[in-house]
N, C-alpha and C positions, 0 to 999 in steps of 0.2 A: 504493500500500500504506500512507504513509503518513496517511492521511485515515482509512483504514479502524482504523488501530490504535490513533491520539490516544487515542480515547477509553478506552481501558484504561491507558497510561499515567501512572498516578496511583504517588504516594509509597507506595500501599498494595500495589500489584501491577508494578510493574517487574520483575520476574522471570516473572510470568505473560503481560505482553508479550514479553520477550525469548524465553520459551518459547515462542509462538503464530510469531512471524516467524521462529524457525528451523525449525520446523515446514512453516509455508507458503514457505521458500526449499528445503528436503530434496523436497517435492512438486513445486516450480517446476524442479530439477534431473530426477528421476525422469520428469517429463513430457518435460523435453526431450532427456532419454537416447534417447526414443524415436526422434526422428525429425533426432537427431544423425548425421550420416555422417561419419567419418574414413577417408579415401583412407591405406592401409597399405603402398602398394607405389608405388616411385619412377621405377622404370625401368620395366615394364613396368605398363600403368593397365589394371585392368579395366573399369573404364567407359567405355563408346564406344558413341556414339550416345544412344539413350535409355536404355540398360538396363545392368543391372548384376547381378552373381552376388548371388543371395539371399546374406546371411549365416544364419551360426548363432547361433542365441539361447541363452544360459546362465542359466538361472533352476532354480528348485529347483521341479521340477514330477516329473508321471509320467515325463517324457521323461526329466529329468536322471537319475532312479532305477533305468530303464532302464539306462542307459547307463552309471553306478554300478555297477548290477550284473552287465553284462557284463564290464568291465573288472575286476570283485574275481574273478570264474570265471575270469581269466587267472592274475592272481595269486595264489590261493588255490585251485589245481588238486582237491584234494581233502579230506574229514572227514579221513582220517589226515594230513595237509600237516602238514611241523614247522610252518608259516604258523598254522595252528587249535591246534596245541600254544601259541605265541607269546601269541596271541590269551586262550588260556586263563589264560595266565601271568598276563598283564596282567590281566585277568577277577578272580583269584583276588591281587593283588597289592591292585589296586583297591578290595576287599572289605575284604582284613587294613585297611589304609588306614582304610578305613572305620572298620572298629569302635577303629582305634586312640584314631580320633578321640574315638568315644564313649569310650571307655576316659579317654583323656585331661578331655573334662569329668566326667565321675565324679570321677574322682580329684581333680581342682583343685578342685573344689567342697567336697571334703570338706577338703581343707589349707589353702582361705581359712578354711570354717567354724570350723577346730580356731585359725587365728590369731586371729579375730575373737572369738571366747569362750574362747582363752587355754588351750587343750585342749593341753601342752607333749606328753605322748605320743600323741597323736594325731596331732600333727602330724611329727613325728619317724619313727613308723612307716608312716604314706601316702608322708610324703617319698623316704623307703627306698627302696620299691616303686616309685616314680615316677622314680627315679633309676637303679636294676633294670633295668627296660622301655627306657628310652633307646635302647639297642644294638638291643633286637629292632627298636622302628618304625625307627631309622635303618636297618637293615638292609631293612625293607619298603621303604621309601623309595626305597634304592636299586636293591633286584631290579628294581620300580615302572620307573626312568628306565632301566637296562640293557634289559628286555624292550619298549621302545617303540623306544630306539635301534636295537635287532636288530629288532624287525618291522621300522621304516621301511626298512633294507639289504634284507631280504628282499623288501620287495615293489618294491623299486627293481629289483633285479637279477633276478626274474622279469618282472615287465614289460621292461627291459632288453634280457634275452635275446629274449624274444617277440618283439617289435618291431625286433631284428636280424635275428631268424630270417626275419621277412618282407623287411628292407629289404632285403638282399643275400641273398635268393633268385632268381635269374636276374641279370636285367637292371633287379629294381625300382627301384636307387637309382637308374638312367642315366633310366629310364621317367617318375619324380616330377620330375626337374627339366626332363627335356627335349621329354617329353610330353604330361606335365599340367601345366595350370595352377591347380590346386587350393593348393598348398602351393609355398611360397617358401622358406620356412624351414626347413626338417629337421631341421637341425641344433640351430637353439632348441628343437622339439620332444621329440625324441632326448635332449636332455641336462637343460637348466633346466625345464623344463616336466614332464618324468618327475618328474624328482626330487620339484619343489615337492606335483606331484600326491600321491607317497606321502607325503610328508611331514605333508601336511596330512589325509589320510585316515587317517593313524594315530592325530596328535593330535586329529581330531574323533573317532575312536572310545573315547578314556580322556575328553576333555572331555566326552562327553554319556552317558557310561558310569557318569562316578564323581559327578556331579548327580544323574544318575536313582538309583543305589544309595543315594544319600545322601538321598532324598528318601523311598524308600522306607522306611529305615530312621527316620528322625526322623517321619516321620509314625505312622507304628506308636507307637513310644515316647508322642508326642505326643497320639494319640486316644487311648491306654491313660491317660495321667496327666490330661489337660485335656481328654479329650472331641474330637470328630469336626468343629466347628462352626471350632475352631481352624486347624489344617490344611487344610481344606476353602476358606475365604476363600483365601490362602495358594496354593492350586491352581488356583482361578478367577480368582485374576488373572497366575497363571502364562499361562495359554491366550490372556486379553484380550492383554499386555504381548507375548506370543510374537506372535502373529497381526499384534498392529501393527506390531512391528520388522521383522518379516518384511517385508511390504508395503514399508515404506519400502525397507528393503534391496536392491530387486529386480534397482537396476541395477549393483549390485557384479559379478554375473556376466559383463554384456558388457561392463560397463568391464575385466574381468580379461582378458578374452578378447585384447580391444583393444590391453591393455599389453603383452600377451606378443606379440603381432601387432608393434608397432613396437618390441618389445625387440629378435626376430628378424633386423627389417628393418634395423636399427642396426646390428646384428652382422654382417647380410650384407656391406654396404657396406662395411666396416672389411675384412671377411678376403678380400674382390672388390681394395681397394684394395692391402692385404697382394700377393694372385697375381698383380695386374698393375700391378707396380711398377716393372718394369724400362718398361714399355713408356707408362708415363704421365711418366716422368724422361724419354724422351727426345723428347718429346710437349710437355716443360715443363708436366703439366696439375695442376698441384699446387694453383694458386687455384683452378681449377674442380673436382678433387675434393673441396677445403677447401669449396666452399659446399654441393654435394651431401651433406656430410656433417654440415653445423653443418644445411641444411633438412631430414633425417633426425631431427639431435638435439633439433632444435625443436619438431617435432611428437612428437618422445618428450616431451620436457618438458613442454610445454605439456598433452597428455594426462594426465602422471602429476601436473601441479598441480592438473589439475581436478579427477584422483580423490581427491587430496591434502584438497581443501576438501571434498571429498564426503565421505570418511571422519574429517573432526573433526565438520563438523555431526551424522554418524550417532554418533559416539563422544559428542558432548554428551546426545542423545536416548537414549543407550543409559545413560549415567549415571543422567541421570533418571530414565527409567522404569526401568530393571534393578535399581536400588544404593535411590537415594535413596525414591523410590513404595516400592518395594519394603520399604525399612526403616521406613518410614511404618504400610504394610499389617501389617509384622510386630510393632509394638508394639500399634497395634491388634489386632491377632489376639489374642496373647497376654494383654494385658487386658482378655476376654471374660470369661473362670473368675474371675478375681481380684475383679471388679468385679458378676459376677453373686452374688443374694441365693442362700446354702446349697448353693454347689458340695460335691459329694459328698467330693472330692479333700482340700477345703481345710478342709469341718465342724471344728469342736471344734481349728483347727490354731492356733496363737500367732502373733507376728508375727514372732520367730524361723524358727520352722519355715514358714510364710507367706513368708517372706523364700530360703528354700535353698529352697523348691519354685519360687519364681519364678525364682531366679536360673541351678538347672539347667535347668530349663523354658527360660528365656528365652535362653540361649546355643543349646538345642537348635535353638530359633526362630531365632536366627542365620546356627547354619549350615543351618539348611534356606533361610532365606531367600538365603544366598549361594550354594548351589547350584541355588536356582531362577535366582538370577540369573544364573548363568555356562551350564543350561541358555540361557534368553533368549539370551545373548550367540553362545551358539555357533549360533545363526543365522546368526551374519557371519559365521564360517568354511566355513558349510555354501554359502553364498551365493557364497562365492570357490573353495571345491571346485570348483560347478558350471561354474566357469569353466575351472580345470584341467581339468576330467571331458572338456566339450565339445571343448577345446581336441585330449584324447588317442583322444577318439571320432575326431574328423574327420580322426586320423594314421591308425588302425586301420582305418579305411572304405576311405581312398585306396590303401593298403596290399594293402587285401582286392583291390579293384577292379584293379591295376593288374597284382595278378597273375595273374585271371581274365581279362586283356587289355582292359579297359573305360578310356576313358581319359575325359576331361573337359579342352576346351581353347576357352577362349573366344577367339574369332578374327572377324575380319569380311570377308567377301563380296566381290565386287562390285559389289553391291545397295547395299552398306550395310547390310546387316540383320547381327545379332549373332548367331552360332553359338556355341552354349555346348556343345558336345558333339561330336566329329569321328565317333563314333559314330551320328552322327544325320545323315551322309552329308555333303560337301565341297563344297564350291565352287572352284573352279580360279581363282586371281589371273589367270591370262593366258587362259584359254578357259572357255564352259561344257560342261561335258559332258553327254551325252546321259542318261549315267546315272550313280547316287550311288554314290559309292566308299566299300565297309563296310572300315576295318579289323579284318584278320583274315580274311578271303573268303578269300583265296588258301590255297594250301596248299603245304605244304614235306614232301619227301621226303628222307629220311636215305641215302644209296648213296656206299659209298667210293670213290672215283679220277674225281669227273666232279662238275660243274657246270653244270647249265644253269637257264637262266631261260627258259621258255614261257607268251609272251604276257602280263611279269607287270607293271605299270606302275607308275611310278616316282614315287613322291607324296612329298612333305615334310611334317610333321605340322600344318602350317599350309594344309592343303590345296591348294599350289601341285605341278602336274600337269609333274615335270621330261621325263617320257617316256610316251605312250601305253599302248605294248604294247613290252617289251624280250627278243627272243628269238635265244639262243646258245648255244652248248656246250663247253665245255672240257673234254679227259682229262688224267688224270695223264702230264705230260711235255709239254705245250704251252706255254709260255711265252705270257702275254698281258700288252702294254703296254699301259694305257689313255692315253687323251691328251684333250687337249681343253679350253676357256679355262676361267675361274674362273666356277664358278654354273654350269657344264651337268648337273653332277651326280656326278661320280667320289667323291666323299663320301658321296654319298646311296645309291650303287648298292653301296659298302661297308657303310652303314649295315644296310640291308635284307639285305646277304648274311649278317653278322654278325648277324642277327635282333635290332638295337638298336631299328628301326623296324618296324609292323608290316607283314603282303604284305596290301595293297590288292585282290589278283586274280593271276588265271593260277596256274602250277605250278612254285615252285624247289626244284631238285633239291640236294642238297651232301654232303660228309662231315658225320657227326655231328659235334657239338661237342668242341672237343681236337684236331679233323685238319683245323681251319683258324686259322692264326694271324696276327693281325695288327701290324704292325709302324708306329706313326705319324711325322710327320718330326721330331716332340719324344718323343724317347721317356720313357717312364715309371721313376723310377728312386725305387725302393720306400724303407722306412726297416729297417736290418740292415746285415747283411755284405757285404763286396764280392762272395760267394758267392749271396749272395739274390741282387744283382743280376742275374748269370746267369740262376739255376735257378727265377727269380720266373716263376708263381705258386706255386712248388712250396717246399714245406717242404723242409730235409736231411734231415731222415728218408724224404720222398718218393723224393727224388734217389737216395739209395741204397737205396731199395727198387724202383726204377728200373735198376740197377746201374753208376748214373751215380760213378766217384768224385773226388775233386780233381784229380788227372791227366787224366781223362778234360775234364774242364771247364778244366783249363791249357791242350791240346791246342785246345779252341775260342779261346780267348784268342789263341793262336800262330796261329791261322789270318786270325783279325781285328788281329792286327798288334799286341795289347796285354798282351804278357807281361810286358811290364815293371813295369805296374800292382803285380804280385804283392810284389815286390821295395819298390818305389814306397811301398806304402800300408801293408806289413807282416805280407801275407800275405792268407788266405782269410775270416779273423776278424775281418779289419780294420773296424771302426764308422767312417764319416764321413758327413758331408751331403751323399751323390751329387750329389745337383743343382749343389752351387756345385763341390766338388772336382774334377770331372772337364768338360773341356770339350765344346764340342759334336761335335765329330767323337769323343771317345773313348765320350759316349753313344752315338750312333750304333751305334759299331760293338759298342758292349756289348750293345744291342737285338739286333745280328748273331747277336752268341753262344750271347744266348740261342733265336735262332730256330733255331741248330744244335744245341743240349741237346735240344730238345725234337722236331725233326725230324717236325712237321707232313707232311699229306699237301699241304697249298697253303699260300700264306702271301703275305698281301696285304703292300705294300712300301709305301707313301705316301710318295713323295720324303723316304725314309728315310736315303738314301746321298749326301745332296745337300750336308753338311760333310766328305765323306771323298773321299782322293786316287782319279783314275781307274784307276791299277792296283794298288790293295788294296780296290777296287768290285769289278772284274772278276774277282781270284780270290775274290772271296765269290759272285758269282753262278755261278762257274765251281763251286765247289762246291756250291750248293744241286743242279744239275745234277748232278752226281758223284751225289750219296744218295739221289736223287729227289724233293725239293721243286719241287713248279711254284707258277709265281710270277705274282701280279696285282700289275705294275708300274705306282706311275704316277710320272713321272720327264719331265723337258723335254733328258736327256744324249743325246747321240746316240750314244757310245761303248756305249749299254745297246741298241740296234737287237740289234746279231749275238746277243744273249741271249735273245730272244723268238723265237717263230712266228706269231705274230698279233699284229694291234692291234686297239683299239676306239673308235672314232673316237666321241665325243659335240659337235658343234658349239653347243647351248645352246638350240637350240631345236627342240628332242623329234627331233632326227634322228641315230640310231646308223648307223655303218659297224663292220663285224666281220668283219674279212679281213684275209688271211695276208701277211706279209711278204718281200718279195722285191727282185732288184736292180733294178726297175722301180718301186720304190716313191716316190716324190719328193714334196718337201714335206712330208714326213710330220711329224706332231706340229706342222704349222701352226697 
């Protein structure tokens, strides 16, 4: 490069050099945006083998405006939306704004005039009026930044809500993380990434709002006093300077895309290391989280320094051409009328009066030329929208998708070859099968007091095939133990019953959802009252519209051996940190109680009872018995035998036994 540039380098153009090589380095980056790749995800890699999930592009094209205006029809539901009143405010804020402005050179022009020729009442009386006005533009000013503040809320907490509405619709949040592998992050999505979205699409609507008004209006004024030839320049180099910043701008949208990608990934790491902290201290893995987390923060850095040097050279180039060209073009402009022979405007005028038509003129030229330029400029904001935009498309698509059961999970074969879709049929890790496993084939039947699975096979979402065909029947008042090593599938056959996974095939039968409950060996203990903990998922107003009341829910307490809590903690109202406060056998059996508030018709146990003494087990399973709860036990106690009628024997490698228990049973739970 530098051979090629010497020769401009002279005492005379140093600046026209320095402008051509930032020039050809903002091109030499943009080129190599393109077929830059950064790896966004640490633990799990999507590239394997040769191929890799297409990305999404963010550029300000059809597609970006698309998808612009899908997402404004969420947030801006309707013409009567308080959203389009907001919008008006601003509109009509923007305006006053406007002509304050004019107002404002009117009037200075006239009070320099009255100093400069010594005009003492004149000046005295503009001043008045200029002194007068003060309150009303402060007050435009501020309506101005109030109705931008309330749209950006508003369209946060409509999008928001929408976007809730979807995630925790069924099973979506469990389905985005542990189904698809589209989206890692949710949570960056959900929170930073909404926000910046609205934030930035309100202020690019007052920034390209109150340029364009502003141009509108100084151009009128401008062809009225100096003719149409003025303005005109002035607008054609608006289009040339827009066009080329644009261009250069292009890869502002996937660098945005990218940074929000390992903002996400940062944060997962942090709040992964946060949930598994007990278990990494006694692990000792604190050096080896420490580097997982500084090689996290280095490709966040390293990224955000790239974009770093990327957005000064565009910020150099945007000076140039937006500010400096621009005030160039606009003295030129403006000394077209002045300098041409018997402008109509100027005939027979003094150089006095010669003098206040240029000098209102020329400010007018000002702020037209500064609102072309902050137009111009608001390209790089529209550039980094696109990035947001893409960013909240590709939440809203997964969203769509995962609740119409479609899922996307790139996985690999036993070929080798890359599956970007389980939808697009499965490969078995351990066998191949004869035929492709659609999820979602199967079908489920709603019927109270029974369970059965016919012929329905038992797949992990990674297409490993844990059971062929799985077929058995449970009624209300069967007790069933499941058994069997780690990995045969007692997880998985919960997963699918609790419809977390989808039915690959065959026909399961069950209670509608609410008349099956499940119980994990770490139970979940919500943030509220020691009373949510019980009555969790249910609200107190549920509870007692249930006619569930605090005695009723002390009485489950007394059964699972923890009334003392009540006393203990300070009552029903009590606020603390379940998780640390209470230990693991008193979770346990708080899970218990709650499986008694709500008196399911089954209710799955996962070596739920495996911190709690053998006989305060035995009368909780003696009373699920007593009210009619039957129970899918899995458990290694042998004291839990005499509480079942059957076991289900899975050995690991796709072979079920489903038969009743008896004093001929031996070995059992082998």
């Amino acid at each position: 490069m530098a051979p090629t540039l010497s020769k401009f380098v002279t005492k005379r153009n140093v600046a026209g050099a320095v402008s051509i090589s930032l020039l050809y380095w903002l091109l030499r980056m943009r080129r190599n945006s393109k077929t830059t790749r950064i790896s966004v995800h640490s633990e799990v890699q999507y590239v394997v083998g040769e191929k890799s999930p297409q990305k999404s592009k963010a550029r300000v094209d059809a597609v970006f405006f698309r998808q612009l205006r899908h997402i404004l029809s969420i947030v801006i539901p309707g013409l009567f939306s308080a959203e389009v009143g907001f919008l008006c405010l601003i509109a009509l804020a923007l305006i006053s704004r406007s002509l304050c402005d004019l107002w404002l050179i009117h009037t200075s022009t006239y009070i320099e005039n009255a100093i400069v020729n010594g005009d003492r009442k004149l000046f005295i009386s503009k001043l008045i009026v200029f002194i007068t006005a003060m309150p009303v533009i402060s007050l435009v000013n501020n309506i101005l930044k109030y109705s931008i503040g309330e749209m950006k809320l508003r369209l946060r907490t409509r999008l928001t809500q929408y976007l809730y509405d979807q995630y925790l619709k069924g099973f979506t949040y469990y389905k985005m993380s542990n189904l698809d592998s589209r989206i890692s992050n949710a949570d960056q999505l959900l929170t930073t990434d909404v926000d910046k979205f609205c934030d930035t699409v309100t202020d690019l609507y007052s920034n390209i709002s109150k340029p364009l008004l502003d141009i509108v209006i100084y151009v009128y004024r401008l062809t009225t006093q100096l003719g149409g030839k003025t303005p005109s320049l002035l607008l054609a180099y608006l289009i040339i300077a827009g066009w080329f910043l644009t261009y250069l701008r292009r890869p502002t949208g996937r660098m945005t895309v990218t940074e929000q990608k390992l903002e996400g990934e940062f944060r997962y790491i942090n709040s992964r290391l946060i949930t598994n902290s007990e278990e990494v201290a006694f692990y000792q893995g604190n050096q080896r989280e420490k580097l997982i987390l500084l090689a996290s923060f280095e490709k966040l850095t390293s990224h955000l320094r790239k974009f770093l040097e990327f957005r000064v050279g565009m910020g150099i180039m945007d000076n140039i051409v937006a500010k400096y060209i621009a005030t160039v073009v606009g003295f030129y402009s403006v000394s077209i009328p002045f300098f041409a022979v018997g402008h109509p405007l100027l005939a027979g005028c003094g150089k006095v009066e010669r003098f206040r038509h240029y000098y209102e003129s020329g400010r007018m030229m000002v702020k037209l030329a500064e609102a072309i330029g902050r137009l111009v400029l608001s390209g790089r904001d529209m550039t980094r929208l696109a990035g947001f935009t893409a960013r909240v498309t590709d939440l809203i698509k997964v969203l769509k998708d995962l609740g119409e059961g479609h899922y996307v999970r790139t996985m690999v074969g036993n070929t080798g070859s890359v599956c970007n879709g389980i939808d697009e049929g499965l490969i078995s890790s351990r066998k191949q099968l004869s035929m492709p496993l659609i999820p979602g084939s199967g079908r489920i039947i709603f019927q109270d007091n029974i369970i059965r699975f016919d012929k329905v096979p038992l797949v992990t979402p990674n297409g490993d095939v844990l059971v062929d065909e799985l077929t058995f029947e449970v009624r209300s008042g069967i007790n069933v133990l499941v058994c069997g090593p780690n990995g045969c599938g007692k997880s998985s056959l919960f997963r699918v019953l609790g419809e977390l996974w989808p039915l690959f095939g065959g026909t399961l039968t069950k209670p509608p959802r609410g008349k099956l409950f499940y119980i994990p060996q770490r139970p979940y203990m919500t943030l509220g009252t020691l009373r949510d903990q019980v009555i969790y998922p249910h609200t107190r107003e549920e509870a007692l519209h249930r006619g569930q009341t605090d005695d009723d829910l002390a009485s489950h307490l007394e059964r699972v051996k923890l009334s003392y809590l009540l006393s203990r903690e300070g009552g029903w109202d009590a606020i603390a940190d379940w998780i640390d406060v209470l230990s693991g056998g008193e979770k346990q059996r708080i899970a218990m109680a709650r499986l008694f508030y709500h008196q399911p018709q089954f209710a799955i146990l996962d070596e739920c009872t495996s911190a709690v003494s053998v006989d305060v087990e035995g009368s909780m399973y003696q009373y699920c018995r007593e009210v009619g709860i039957t129970l899918f036990t899995v458990s290694h106690r042998r004291s839990l035998w005499k509480h079942h009628e059957y076991y289900l024997q899975m050995d690991g490698r796709g072979s079920v036994q489903f038969k009743p228990i008896d004093t001929d049973t031996e070995e059992f739970g082998s």
